[in-house]
C-alpha positions in Angstrom: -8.8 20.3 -10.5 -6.9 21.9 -7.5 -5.5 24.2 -6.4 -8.7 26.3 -6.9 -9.3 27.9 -3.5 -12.5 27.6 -2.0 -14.6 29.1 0.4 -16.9 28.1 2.4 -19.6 29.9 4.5 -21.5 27.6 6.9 -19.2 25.1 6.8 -19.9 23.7 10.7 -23.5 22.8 9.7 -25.0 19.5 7.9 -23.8 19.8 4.5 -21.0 21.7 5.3 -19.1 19.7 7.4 -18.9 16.8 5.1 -18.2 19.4 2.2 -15.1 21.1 4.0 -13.8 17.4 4.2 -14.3 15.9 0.9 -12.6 19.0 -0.7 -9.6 18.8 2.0 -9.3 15.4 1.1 -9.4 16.6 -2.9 -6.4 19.0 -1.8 -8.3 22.1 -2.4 -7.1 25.1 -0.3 -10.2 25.6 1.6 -11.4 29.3 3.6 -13.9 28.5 6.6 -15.4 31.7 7.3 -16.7 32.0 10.3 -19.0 34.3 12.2 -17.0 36.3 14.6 -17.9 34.4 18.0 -19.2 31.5 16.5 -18.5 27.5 16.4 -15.5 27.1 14.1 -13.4 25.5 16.9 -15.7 22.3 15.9 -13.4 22.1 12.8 -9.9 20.2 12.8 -6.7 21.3 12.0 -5.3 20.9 8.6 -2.7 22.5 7.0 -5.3 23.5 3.4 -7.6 25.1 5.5 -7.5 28.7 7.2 -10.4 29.6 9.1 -11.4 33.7 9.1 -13.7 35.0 11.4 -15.9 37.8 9.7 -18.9 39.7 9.9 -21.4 38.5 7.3 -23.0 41.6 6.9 -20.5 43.9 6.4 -19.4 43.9 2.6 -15.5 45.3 3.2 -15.0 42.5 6.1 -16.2 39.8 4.0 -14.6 41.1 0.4 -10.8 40.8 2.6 -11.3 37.3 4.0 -12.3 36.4 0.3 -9.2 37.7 -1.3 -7.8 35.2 -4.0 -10.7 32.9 -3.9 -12.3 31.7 -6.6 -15.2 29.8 -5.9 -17.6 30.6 -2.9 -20.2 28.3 -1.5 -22.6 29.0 0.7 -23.9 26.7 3.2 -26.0 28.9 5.3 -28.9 27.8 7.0 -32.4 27.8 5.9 -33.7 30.8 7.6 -30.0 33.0 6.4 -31.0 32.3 2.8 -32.2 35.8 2.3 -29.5 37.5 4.0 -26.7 36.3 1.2 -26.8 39.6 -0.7 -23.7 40.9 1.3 -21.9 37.8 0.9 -22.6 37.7 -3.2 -21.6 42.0 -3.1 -18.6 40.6 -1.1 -17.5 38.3 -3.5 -17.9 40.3 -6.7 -15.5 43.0 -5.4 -13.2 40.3 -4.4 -12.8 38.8 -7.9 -14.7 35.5 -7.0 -15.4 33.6 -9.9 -18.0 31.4 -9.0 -20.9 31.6 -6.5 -22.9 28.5 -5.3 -25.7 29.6 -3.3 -27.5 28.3 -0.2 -30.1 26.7 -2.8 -29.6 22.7 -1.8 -33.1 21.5 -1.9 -36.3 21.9 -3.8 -36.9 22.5 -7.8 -36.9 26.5 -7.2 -37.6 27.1 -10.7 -41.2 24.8 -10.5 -43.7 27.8 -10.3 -45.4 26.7 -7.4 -42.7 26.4 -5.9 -41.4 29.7 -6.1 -44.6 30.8 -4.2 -43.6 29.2 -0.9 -42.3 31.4 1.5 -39.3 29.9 1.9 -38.4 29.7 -1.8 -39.4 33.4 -2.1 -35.9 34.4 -1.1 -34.3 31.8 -3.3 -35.5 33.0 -6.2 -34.9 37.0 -5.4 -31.2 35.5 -4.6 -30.9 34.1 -8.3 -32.0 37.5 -9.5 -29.5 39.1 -8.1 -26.7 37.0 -8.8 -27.7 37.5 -12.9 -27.7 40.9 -11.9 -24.2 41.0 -10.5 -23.1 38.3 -13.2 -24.7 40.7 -16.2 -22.9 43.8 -14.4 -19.6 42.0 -13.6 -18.1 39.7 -16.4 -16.3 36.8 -14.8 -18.5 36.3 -12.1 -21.3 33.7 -12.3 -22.9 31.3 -10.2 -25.3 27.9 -10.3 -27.5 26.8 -7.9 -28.0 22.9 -6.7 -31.4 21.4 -6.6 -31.0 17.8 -5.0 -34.0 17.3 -3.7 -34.7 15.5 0.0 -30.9 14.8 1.9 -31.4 11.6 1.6 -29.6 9.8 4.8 -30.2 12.8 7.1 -33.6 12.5 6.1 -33.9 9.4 8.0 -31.6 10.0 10.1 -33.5 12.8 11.9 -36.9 11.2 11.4 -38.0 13.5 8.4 -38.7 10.7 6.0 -39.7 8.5 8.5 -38.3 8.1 11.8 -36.4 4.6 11.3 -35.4 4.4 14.8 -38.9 4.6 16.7 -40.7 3.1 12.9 -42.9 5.8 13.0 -43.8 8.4 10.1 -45.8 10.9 8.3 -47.0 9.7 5.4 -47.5 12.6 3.2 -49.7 12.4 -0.1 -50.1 8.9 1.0 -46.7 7.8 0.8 -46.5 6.8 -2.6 -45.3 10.0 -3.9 -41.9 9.9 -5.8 -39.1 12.3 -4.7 -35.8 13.3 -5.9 -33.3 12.3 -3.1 -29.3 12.8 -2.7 -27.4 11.3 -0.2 -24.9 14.0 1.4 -22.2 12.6 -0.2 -23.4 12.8 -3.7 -24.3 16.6 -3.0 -21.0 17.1 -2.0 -19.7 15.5 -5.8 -22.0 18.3 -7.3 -20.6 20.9 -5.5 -17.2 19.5 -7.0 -18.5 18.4 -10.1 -19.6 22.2 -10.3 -16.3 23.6 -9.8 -15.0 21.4 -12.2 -17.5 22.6 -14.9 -17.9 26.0 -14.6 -18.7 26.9 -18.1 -21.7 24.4 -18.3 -22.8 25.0 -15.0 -22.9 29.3 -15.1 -25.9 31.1 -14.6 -28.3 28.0 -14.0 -30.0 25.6 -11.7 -28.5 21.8 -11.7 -30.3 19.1 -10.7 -29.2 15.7 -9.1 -30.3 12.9 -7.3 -29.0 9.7 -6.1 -32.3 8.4 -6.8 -36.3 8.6 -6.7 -38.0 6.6 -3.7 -41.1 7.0 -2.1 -41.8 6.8 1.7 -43.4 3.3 1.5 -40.2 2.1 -0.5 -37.9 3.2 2.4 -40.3 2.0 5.1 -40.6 -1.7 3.1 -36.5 -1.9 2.9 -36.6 -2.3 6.9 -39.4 -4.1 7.2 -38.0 -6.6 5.0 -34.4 -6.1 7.4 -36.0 -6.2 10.8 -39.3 -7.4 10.6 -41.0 -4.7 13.5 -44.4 -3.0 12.2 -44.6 0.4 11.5 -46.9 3.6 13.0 -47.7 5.8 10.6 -50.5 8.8 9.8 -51.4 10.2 6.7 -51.4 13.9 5.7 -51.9 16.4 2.7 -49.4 18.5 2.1 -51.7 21.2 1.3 -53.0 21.2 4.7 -49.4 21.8 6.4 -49.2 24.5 3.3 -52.3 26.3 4.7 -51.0 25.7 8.3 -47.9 27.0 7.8 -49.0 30.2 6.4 -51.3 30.4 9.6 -48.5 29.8 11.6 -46.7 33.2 9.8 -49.4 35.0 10.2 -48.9 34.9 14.3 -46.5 37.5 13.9 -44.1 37.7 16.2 -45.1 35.2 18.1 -44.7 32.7 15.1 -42.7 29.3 15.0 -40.7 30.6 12.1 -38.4 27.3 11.7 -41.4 25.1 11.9 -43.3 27.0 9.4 -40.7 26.6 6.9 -39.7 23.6 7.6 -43.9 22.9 6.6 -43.3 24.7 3.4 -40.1 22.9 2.4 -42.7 19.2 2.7 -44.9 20.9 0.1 -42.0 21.2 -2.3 -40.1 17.6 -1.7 -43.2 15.6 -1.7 -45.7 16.8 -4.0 -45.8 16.2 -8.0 -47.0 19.6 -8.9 -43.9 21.5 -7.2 -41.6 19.3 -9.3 -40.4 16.9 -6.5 -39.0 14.2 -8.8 -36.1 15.6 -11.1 -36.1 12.6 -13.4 -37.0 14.3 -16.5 -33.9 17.2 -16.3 -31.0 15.8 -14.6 -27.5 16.8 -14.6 -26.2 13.7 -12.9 -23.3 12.9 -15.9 -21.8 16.3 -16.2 -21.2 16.2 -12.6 -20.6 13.0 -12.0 -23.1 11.7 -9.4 -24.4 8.2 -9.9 -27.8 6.7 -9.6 -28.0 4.4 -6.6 -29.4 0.5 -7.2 -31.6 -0.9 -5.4 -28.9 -2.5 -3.2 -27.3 0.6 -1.9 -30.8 2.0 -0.9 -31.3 -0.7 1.0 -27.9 -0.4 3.1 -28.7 3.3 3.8 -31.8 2.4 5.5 -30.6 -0.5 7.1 -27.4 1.8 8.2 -30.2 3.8 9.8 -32.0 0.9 12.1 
């Protein structure tokens, strides 16, 4: 598969950071760009990857940094989804081949989905990249659905707060959800790269497998034997509160809100949280965890 050379923006943050290492470790050449002033002196030494400081919205800055890549893949944080456009313009007029936007996370194709306000700049980003792909021949793009990150879920108390055994149990707990362990997004994001020409243009979909709140909670019971807190809410009613929380203006809690819109979309049926039924697990090469490894990741998270 090497020696494609890949870039990377956002490569300091959660999914980048284990992304920039699996690929060094596949011997890709690897660009970390960076914004100029940022945190790229948290990233090691190694002698495939150059790091390029570079203004991410200014087209010509980002279209020199990206000279002789091939694949791009952004990693940019929730609230810089919408601001990819000059980051997609960049790599058109650098002769990219492949884009991977920052899409990570919930079915954006589900049409309730798509209503959420923080999927609404998801989708306008797919639109234009079959724009630019339709306009520019040799330059596509696929997005990655995956679903809940799995073990930063718990590890940050998202899914449930292992540590403390307290959670939100949302729909009840019972709810199914599509879930992928870092690692295994990481394998699509290679598993992409090494299938461009059944990946172009599209949406995949992975998992490392379909849980449900209670599930996790059980596995460490079962391991430590301590009782659980937990509260039960509707995800509609952190819908309708994070729209209220928009419409402050201004003055609104913009991370939390979104954060309240991405819960609608990972753990409720009608916004397509379990991927089950359209999987593209094979062609990339991600496998379906047992009940065995499950276990270990929640027991890794005691």
């Amino acid at each position: 598969m090497p020696p494609t050379r890949v870039a990377i923006a956002g490569a300091t943050g959660n999914l980048g950071i284990p992304l920039l290492h699996a690929l060094l470790a596949a011997d890709y050449s690897i660009i970390a760009l960076s914004r100029v002033g940022g945190n790229s002196s948290k990233l090691k030494p190694h002698p495939n990857l150059l790091i390029k400081e570079v203004d991410f919205t200014a087209i010509d800055s980002l279209a020199s940094a990206l000279s002789g890549v091939e694949v791009v893949v952004s990693c940019l944080a929730t609230t810089a989804i919408g601001s990819q456009n000059p980051l997609i313009d960049a790599s058109v007029a650098a002769g990219v081949k492949r884009f991977i936007p920052a899409e990570f996370g919930m079915d954006s194709q589900n049409a309730l989905a798509m209503q959420l306000p923080v999927c609404v700049p998801k989708v306008a980003t797919q639109k234009y990249l079959l724009e630019k792909s339709n306009t520019n021949p040799g330059f596509t793009y696929t997005g990655i659905a995956n679903g809940m990150f799995l073990d930063w879920g718990l590890q940050v108390g998202m899914i449930a707060d292992v540590a403390k055994h307290t959670a939100t149990l949302y729909n009840g707990g019972d709810v199914p959800f599509s879930a992928t362990t870092l690692a295994d997004v990481v394998k699509a994001v290679c598993g992409v790269i090494g299938n461009q020409d059944q990946t172009a243009n599209r949406i995949v979909y992975v998992h490392s497998a379909v849980v449900t709140q209670k599930q996790l909670i059980r596995y460490a019971k079962e391991k430590d034997g301590k009782e659980w807190e937990t509260t039960v809410k509707k995800t509609e009613d952190i819908r309708l509160e994070s729209l209220a929380e928009l419409g402050k203006g201004s003055g609104a809690d913009i991370e939390t809100a979104m954060l309240g819109f991405c819960i609608c979309a990972l753990w409720d049926l009608d916004y397509g949280c379990d991927f089950s039924g359209h999987l593209d697990n094979e062609l990339l090469g991600v496998e379906e965890m047992g009940e065995a490894d499950l276990r270990g990741i929640v027991e890794n998270s005691l």
